[in-house]
Backbone bond lengths (Angstrom), bond angles and torsions (degrees), N, CA, C in turn:
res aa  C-N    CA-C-N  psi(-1)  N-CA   C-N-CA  omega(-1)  CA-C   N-CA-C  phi
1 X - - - 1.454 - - 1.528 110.71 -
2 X 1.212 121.12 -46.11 1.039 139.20 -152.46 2.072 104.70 -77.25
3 X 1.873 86.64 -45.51 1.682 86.23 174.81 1.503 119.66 -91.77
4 X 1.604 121.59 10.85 1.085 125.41 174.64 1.948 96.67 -87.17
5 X 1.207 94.77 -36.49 1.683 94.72 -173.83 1.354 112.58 -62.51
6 X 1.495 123.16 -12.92 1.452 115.79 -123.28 2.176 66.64 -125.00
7 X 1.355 107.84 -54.90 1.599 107.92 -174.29 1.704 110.58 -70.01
8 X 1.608 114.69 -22.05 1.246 95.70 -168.49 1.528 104.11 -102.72
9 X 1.248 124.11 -5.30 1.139 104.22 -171.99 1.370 121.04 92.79
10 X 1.699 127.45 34.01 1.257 102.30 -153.57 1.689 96.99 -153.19
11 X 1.231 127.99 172.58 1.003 114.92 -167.92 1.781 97.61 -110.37
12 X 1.496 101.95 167.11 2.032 109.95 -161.39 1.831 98.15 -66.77
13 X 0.947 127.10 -3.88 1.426 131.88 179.25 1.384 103.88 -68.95
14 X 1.216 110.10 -63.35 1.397 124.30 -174.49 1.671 118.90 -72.84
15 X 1.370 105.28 -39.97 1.264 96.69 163.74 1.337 136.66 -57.76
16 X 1.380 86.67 -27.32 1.991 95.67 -175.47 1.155 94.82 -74.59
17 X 1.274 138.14 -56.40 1.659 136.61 162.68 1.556 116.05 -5.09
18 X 1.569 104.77 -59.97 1.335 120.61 178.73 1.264 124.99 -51.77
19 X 1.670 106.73 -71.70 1.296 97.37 169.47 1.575 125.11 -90.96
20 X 1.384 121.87 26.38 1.679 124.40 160.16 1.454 98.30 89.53
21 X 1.311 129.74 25.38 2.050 142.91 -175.70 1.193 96.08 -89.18
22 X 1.913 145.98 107.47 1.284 92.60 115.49 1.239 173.01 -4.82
23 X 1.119 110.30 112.55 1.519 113.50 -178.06 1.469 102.19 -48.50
24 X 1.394 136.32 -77.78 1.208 131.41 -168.15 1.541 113.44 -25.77
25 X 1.795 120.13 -48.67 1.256 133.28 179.52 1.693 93.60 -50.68
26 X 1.490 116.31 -61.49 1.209 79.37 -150.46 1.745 119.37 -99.78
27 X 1.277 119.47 18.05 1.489 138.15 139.47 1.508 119.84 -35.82
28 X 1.439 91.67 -60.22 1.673 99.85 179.07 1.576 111.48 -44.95
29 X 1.692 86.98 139.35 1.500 109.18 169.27 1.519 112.01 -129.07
30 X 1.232 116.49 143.29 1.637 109.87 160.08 0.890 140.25 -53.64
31 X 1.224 124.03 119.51 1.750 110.75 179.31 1.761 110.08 -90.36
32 X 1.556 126.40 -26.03 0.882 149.44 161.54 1.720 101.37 -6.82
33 X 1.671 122.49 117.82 1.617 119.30 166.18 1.382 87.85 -122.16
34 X 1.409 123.20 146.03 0.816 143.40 178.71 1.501 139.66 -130.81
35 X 1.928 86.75 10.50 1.814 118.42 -179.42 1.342 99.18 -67.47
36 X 1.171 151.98 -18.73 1.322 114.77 -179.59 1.690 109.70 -87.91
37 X 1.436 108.44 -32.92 1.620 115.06 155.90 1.213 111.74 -4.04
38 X 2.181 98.76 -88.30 0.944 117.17 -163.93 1.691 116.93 -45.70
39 X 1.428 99.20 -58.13 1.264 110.12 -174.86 1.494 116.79 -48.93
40 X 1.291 117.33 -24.21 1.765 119.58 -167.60 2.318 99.03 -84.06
41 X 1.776 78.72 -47.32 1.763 57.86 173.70 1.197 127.06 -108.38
42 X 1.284 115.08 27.07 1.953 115.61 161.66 1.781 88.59 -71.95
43 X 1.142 108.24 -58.05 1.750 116.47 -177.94 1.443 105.60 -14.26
44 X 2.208 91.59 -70.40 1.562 74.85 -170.28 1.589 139.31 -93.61
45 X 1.475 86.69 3.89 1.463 116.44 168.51 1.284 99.24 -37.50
46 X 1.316 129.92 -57.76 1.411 126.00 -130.60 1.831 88.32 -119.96
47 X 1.334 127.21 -43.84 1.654 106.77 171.65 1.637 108.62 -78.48
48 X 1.635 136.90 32.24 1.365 130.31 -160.65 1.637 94.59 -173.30
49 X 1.553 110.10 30.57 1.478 96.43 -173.85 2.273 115.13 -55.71
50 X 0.776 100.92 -22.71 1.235 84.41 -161.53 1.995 109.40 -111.83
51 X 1.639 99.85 39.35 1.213 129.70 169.48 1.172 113.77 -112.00
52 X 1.568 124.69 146.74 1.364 120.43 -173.71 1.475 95.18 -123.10
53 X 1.556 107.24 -174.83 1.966 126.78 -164.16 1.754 103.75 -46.33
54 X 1.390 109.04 -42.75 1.248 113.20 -166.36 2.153 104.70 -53.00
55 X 1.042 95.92 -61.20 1.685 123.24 169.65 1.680 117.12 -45.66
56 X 1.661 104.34 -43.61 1.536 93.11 169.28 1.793 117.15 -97.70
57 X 1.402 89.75 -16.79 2.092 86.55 -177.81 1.623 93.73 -59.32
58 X 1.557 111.13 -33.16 2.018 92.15 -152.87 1.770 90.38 -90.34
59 X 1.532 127.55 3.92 1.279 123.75 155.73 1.570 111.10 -43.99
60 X 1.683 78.65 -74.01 1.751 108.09 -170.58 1.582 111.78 -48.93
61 X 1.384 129.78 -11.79 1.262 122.88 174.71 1.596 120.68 -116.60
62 X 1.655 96.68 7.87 1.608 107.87 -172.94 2.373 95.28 -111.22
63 X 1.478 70.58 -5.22 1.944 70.92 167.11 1.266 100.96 -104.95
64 X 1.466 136.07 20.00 1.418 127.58 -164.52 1.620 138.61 38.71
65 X 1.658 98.43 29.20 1.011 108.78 161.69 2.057 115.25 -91.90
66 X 1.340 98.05 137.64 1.539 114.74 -152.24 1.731 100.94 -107.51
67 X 1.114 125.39 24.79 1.807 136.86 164.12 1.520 110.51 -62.60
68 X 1.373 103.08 108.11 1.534 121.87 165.72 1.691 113.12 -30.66
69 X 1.080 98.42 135.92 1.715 101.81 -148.98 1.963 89.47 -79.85
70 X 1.491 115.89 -38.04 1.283 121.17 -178.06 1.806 97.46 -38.38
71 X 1.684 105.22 -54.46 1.508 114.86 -147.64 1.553 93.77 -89.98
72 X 0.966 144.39 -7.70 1.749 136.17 144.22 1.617 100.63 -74.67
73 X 1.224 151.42 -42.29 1.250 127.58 -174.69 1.376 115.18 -93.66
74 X 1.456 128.38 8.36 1.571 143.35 125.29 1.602 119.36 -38.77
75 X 1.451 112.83 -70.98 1.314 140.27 -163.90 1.982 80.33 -69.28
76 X 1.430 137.52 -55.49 1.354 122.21 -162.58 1.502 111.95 -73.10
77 X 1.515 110.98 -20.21 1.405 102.38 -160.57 1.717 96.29 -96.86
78 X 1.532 127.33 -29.74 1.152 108.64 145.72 1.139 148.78 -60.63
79 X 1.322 110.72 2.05 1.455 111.51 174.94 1.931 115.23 -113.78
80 X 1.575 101.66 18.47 1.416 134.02 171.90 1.869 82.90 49.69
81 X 1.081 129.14 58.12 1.537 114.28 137.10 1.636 117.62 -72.75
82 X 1.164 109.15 -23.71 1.353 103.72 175.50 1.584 142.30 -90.18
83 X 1.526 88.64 33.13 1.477 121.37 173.87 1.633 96.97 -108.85
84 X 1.917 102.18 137.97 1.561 98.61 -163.18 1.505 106.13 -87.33
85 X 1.227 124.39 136.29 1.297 105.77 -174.08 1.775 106.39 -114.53
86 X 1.422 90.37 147.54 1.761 84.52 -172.26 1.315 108.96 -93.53
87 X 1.467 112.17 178.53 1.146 107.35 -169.09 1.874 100.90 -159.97
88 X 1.174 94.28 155.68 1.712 102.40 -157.17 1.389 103.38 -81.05
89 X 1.374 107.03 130.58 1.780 109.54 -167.32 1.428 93.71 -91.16
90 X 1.645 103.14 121.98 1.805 120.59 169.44 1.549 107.64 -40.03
91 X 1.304 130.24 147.89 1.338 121.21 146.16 1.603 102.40 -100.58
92 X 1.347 91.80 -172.57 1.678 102.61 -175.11 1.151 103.76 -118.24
93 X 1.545 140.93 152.33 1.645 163.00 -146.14 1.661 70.96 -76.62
94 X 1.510 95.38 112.95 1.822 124.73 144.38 1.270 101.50 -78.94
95 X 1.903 94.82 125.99 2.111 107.15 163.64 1.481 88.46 -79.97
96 X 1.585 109.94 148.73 1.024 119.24 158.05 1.759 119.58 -67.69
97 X 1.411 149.49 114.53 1.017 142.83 -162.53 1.485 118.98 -122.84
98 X 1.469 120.03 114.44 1.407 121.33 -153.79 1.841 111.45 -71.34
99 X 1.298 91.89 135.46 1.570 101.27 -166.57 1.989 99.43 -74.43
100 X 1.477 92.25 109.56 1.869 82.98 177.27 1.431 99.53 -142.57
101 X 1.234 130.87 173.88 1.159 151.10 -149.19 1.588 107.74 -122.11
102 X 1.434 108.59 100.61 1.218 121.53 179.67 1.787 123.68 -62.83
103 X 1.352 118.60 135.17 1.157 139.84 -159.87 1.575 105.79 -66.20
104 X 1.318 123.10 -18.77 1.299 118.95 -168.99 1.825 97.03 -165.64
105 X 1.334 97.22 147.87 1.946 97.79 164.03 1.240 101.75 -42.38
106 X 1.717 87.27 167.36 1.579 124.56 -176.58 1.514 119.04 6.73
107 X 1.673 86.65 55.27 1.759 92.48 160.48 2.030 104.23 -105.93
108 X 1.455 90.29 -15.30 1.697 88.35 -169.02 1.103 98.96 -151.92
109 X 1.760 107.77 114.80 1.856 102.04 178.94 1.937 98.54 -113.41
110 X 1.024 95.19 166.26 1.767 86.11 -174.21 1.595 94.06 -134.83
111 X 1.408 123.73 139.97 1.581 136.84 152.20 1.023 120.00 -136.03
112 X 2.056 99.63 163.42 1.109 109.19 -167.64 1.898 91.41 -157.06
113 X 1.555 99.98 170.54 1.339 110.36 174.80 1.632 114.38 -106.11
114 X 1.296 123.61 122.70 1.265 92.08 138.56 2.035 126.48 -142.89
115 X 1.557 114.77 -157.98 1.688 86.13 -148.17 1.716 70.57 -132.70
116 X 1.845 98.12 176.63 1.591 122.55 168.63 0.875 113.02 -178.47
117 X 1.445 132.83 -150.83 1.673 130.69 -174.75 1.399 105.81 -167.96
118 X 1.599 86.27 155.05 1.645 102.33 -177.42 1.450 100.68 -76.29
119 X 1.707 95.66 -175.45 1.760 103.04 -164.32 1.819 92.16 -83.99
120 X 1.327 133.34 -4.29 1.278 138.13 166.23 1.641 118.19 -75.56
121 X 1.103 114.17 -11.49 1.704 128.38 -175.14 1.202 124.33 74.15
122 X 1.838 108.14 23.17 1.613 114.82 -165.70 1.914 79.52 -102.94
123 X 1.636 104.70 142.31 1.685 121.15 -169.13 1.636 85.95 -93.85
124 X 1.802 87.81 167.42 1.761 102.18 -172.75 1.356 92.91 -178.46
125 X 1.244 103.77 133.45 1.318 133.70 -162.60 1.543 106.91 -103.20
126 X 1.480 128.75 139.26 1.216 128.67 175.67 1.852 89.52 -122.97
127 X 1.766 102.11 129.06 1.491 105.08 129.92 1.549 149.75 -81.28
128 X 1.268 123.84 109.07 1.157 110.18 162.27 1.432 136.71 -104.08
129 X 1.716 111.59 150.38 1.445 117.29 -158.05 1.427 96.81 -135.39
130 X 1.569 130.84 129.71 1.492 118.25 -153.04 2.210 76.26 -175.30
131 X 1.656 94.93 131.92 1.278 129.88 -167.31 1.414 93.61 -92.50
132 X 1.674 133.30 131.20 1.367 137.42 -138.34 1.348 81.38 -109.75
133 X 1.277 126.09 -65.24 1.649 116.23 169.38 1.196 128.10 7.05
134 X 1.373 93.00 -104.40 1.708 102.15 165.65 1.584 147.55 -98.84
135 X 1.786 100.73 24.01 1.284 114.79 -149.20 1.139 155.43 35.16
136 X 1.610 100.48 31.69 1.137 132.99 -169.32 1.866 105.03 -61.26
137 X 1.507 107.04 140.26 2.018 94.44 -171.70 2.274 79.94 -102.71
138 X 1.295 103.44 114.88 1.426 111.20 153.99 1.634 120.98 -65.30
139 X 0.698 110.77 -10.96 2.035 114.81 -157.04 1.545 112.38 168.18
140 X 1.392 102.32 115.38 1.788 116.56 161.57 1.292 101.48 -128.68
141 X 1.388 102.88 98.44 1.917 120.69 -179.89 1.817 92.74 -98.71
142 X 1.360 115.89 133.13 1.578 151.87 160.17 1.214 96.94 -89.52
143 X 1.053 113.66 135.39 1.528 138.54 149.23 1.725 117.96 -179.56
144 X 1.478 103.13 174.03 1.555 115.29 176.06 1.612 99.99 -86.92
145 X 0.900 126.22 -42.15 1.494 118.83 -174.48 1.491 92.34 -114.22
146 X 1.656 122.71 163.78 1.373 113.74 161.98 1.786 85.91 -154.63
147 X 1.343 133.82 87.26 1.319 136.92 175.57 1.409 112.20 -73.20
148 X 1.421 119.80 -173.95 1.138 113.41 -163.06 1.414 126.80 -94.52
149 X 1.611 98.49 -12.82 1.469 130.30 149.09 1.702 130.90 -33.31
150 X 1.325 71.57 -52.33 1.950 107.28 -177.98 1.740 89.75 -77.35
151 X 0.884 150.14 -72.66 1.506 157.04 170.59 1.385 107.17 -16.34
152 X 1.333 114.19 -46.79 1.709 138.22 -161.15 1.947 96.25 -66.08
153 X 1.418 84.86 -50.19 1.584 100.67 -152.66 1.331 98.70 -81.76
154 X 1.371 124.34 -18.75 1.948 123.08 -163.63 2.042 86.30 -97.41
155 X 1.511 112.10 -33.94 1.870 110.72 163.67 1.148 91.07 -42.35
156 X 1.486 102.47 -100.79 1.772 116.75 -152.82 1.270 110.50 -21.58
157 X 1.348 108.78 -40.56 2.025 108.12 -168.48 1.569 109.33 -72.36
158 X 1.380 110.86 -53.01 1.425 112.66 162.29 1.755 127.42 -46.15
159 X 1.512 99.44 -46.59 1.687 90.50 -175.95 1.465 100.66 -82.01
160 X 1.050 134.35 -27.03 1.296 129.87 158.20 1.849 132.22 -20.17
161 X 1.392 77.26 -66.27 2.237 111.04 166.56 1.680 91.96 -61.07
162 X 1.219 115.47 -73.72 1.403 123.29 -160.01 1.869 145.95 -80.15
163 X 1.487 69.25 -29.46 1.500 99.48 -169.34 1.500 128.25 92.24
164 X 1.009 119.13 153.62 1.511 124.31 -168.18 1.824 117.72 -64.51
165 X 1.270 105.73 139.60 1.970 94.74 -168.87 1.659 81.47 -97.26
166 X 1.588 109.99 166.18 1.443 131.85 147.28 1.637 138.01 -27.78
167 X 1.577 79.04 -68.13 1.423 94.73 168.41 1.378 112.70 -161.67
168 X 1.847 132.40 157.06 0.945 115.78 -159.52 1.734 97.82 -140.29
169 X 1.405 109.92 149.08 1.619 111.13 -153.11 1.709 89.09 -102.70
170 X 1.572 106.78 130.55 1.565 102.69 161.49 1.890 102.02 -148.72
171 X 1.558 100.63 -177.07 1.262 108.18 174.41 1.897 106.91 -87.24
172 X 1.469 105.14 -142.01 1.284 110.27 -158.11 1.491 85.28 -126.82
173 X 1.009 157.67 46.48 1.593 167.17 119.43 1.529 95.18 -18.27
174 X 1.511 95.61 124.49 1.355 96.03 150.71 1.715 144.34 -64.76
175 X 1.473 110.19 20.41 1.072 124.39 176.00 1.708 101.59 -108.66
176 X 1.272 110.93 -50.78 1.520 113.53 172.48 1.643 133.18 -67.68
177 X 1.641 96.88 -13.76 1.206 102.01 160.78 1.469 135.81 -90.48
178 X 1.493 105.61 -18.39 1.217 134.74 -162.65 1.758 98.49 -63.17
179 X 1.305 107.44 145.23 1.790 128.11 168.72 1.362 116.29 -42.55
180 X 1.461 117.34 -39.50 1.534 115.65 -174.50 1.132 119.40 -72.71
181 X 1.843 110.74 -31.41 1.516 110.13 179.70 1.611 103.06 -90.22
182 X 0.921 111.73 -22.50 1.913 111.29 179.05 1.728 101.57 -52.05
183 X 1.336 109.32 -56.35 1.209 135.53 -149.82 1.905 89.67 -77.09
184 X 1.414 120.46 -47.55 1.198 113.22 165.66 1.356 118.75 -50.80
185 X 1.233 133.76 -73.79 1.284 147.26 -173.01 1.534 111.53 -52.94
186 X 1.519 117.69 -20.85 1.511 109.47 -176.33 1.963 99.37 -90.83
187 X 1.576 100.62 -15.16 1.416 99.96 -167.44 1.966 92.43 -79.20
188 X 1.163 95.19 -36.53 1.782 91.26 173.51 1.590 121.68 -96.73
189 X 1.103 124.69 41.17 1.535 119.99 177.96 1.299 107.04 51.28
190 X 1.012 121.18 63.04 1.825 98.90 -169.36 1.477 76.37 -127.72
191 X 1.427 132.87 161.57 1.358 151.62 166.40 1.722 124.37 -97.00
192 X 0.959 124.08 75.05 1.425 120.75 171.32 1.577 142.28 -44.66
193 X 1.367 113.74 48.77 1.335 135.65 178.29 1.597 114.15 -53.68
194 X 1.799 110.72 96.20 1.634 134.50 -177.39 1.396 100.01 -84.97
195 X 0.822 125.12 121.06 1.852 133.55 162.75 1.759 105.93 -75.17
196 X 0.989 108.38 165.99 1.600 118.28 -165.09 1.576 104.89 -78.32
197 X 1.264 114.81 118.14 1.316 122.74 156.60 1.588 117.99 -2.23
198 X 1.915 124.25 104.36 1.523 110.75 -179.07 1.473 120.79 72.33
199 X 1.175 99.80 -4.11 1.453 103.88 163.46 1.088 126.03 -94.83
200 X 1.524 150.70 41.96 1.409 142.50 -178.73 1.350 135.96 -27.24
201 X 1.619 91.75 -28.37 1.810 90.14 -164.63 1.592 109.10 -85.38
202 X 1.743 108.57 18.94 1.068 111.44 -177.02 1.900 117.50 -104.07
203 X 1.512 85.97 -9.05 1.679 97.09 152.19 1.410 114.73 -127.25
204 X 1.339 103.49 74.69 1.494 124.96 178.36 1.234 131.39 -50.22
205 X 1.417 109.37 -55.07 1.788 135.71 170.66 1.526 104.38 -19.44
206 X 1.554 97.29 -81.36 1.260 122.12 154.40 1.774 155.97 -26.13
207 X 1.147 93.81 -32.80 1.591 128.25 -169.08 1.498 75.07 -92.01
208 X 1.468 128.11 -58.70 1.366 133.11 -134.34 1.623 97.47 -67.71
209 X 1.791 98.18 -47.58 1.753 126.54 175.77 1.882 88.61 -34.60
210 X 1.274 86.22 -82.46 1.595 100.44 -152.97 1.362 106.38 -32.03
211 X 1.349 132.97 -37.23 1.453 134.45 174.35 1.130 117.28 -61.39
212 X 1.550 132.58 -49.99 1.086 130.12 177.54 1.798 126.41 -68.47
213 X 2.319 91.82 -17.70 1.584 77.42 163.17 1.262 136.22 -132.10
214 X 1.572 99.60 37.56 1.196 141.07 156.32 1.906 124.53 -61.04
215 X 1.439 91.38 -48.76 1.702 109.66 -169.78 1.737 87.15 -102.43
216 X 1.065 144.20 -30.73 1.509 127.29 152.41 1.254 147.34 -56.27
217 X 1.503 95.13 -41.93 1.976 118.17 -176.01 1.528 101.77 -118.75
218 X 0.853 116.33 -83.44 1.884 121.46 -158.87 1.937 95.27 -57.33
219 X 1.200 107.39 -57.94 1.542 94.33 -175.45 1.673 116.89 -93.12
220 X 0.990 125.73 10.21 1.404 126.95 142.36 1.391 148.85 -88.83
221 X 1.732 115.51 18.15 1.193 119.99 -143.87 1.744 96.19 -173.85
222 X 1.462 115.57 134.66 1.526 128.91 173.79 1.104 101.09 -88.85
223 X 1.646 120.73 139.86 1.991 103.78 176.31 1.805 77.78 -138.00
224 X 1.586 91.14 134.52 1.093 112.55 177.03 1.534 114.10 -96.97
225 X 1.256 122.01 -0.09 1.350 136.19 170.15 1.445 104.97 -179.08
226 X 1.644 105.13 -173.96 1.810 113.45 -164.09 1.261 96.75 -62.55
227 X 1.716 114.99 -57.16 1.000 115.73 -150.02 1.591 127.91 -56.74
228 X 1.496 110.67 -20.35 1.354 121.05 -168.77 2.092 97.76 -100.20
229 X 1.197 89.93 3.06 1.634 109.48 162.43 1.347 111.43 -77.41
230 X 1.328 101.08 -64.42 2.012 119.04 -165.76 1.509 98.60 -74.26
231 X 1.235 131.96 -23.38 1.526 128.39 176.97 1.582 116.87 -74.46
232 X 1.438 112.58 -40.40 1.661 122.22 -172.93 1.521 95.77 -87.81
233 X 1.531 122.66 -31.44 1.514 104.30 176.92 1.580 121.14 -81.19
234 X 1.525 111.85 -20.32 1.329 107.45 169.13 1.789 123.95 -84.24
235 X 1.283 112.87 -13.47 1.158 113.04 158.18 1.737 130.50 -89.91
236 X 1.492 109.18 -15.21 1.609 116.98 156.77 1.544 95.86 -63.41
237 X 1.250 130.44 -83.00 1.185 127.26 -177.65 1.321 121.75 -12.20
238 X 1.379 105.69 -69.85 1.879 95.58 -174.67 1.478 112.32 -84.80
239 X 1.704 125.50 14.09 1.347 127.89 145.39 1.606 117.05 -66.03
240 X 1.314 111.71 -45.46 1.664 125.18 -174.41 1.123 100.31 -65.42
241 X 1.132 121.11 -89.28 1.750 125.93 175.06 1.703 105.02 -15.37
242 X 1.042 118.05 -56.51 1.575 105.04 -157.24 1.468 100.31 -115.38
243 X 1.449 125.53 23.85 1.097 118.50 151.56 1.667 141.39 176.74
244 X 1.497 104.22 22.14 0.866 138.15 166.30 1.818 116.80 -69.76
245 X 0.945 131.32 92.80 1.368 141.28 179.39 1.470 124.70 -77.25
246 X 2.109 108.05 123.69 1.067 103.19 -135.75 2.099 74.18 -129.48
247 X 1.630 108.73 140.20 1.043 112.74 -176.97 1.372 104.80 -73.15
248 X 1.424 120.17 -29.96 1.513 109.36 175.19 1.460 118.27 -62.00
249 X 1.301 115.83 -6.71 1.453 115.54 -177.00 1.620 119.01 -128.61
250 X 1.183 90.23 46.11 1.793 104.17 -171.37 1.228 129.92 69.77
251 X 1.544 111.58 0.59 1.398 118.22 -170.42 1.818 110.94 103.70
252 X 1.706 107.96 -5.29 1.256 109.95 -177.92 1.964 109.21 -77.44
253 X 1.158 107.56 165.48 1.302 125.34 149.84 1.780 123.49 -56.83
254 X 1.107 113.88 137.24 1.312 112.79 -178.67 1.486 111.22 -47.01
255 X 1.485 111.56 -52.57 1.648 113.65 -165.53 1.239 97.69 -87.76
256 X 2.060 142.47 9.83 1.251 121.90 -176.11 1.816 81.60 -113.12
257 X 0.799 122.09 -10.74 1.455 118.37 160.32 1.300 134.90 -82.77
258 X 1.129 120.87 2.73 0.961 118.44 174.42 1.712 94.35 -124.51
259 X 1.694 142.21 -21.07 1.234 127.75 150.19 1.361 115.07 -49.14
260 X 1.231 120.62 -32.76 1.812 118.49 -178.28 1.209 113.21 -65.54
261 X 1.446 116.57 -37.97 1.242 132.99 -151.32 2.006 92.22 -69.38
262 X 1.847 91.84 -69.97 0.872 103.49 -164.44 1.550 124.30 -70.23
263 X 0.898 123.04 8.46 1.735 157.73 150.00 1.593 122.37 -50.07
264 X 1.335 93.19 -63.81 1.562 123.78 166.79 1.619 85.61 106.46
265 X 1.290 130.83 43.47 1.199 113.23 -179.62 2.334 88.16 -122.86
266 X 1.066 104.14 115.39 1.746 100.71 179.95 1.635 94.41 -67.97
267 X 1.411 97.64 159.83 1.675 114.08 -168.23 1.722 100.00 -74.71
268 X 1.108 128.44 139.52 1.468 155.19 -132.31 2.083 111.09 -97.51
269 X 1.792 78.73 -36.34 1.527 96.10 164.46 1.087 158.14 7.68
270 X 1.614 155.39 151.71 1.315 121.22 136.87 1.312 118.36 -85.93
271 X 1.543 138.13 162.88 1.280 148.98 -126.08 1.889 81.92 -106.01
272 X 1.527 109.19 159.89 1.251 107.14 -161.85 1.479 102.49 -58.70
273 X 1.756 116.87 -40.37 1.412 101.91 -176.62 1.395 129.58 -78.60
274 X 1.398 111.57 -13.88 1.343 109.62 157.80 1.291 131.32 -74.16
275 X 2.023 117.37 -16.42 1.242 104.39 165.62 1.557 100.09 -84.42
276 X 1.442 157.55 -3.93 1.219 137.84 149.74 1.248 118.42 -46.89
277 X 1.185 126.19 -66.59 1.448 143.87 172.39 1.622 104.49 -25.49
278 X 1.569 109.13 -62.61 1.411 115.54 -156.52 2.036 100.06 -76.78
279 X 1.627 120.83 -9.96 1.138 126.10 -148.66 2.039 88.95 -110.76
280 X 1.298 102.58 -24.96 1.286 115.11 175.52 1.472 107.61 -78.10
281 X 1.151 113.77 -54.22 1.704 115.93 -171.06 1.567 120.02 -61.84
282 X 1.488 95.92 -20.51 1.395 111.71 -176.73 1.694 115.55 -79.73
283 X 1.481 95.29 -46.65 1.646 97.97 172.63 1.369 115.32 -87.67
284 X 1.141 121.49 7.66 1.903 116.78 163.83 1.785 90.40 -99.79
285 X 1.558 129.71 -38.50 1.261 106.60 172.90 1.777 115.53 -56.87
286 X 1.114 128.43 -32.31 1.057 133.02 -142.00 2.192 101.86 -94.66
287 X 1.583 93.43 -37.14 1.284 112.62 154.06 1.754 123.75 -48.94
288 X 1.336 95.73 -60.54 1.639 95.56 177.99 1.418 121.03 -40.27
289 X 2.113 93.18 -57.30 1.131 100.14 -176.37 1.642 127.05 -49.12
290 X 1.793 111.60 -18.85 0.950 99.60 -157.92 1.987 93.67 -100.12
């Protein structure tokens, strides 16, 4: 009405003419206040955030206030309470738990996530799952989604192969916190050991993984899809495992450390600081030479 008046030049008589309005219609004003409305459910908006209309109308009528239920769920939906709003799920007081190196397999498996993208800019998430022992990598799962479902199912397959660990070290991911894997792990004795909120270096093992297959796979390499993802990580994998040399383990391989172990023969090695020493001397020789 208003922009017909405003382009034609004309007065609200005529316009209403135009488009078939009463005049009376369009005179009318509201007399309608609706501040105490407002005011009652910002109230409980804010001591009842995570209650909706149903929860505050039977407030509003258990204080004997008598407001037409239409004209409170008017007054709520303009004031967008009825948009869901989320809200940040509490954790519970993390023990701090000392990062040490278990005496034998699958007493302590440790995971973690991490993410990147194809040469198309669509993101993809890798899990990793790696035995604290001997740093053995159990599982590097690719995918665009990896839920906690998906977590459930890459366990079972592993403890299946391997057998079930004790307990297993993660952060506070909403996948690791989530009901399905709780609910898994309590159905298998397994122990769910959370490190402290922002603290990483408290699943170290791991953290340590992710670096090494970070600067190998994800940042050495264009992936034009998963698959040329899931191919270079399953063949790094059974390079690392069987021969990748780790100072925490004398300089052995994950899987020749744990044949020594389990042998009773200790790995043959030099001692971690002598393989530094010997790994240093080599690349300042190798420097000179150059």
């Amino acid at each position: 009405m208003e922009e017909i008046k405003t382009e034609q030049s004309i007065s609200t008589v005529r316009a209403c003419r135009i488009v078939g309005l009463s005049t009376s219609a369009a005179y009318y004003k509201s007399c309608k206040d609706d501040s105490e409305v407002i005011a009652k459910l910002e109230s409980l908006a804010h001591k009842h955030p995570t209650r909706g209309f149903g929860v505050y109308y039977g407030r509003i009528r258990n204080e004997g206030l008598v407001w037409n239920h239409k004209r409170v769920k008017r007054v709520y939906d303009l004031l967008k309470l009825n948009i869901r709003r989320k809200h940040k799920r509490r954790l519970p007081n993390r023990e701090k738990i000392t990062l040490e190196q278990p005496d034998s397999k699958n007493k302590k498996w440790s995971m973690d996530f991490m993410s990147d993208a194809l040469t198309d800019g669509r993101k993809f998430r890798t899990f990793n799952l790696i035995d604290d022992f001997n740093r053995e990598v159990l599982a590097v799962e690719a995918d665009t989604s990896l839920p906690a479902r998906r977590v459930v199912r890459i366990l079972e397959r592993v403890i299946w192969e391997r057998g079930k660990p004790e307990s297993i070290r993660v952060d506070n991911g909403p996948e690791f916190i989530s009901n399905t894997l709780e609910a898994f792990c309590k159905q298998q004795a397994i122990e769910l050991q959370f490190i402290k909120p922002g603290k990483p270096m408290q699943n170290g093992y791991v953290e340590r993984f992710n670096r090494t297959y970070r600067e190998d796979i994800l940042d050495a390499y264009l992936f034009n899809n998963l698959k040329q993802v899931k191919q270079l990580s399953d063949d790094w994998v059974k390079d690392y495992n069987s021969f990748h040399p780790h100072q925490s383990l004398k300089g052995d391989s994950p899987i020749g450390y744990l044949h020594a172990v389990e042998s009773g023969k200790l790995p043959t090695h030099k001692t971690a600081a002598e393989f530094t020493t010997f790994n240093s001397s080599s690349n300042n020789n190798s420097n000179n030479e150059k």
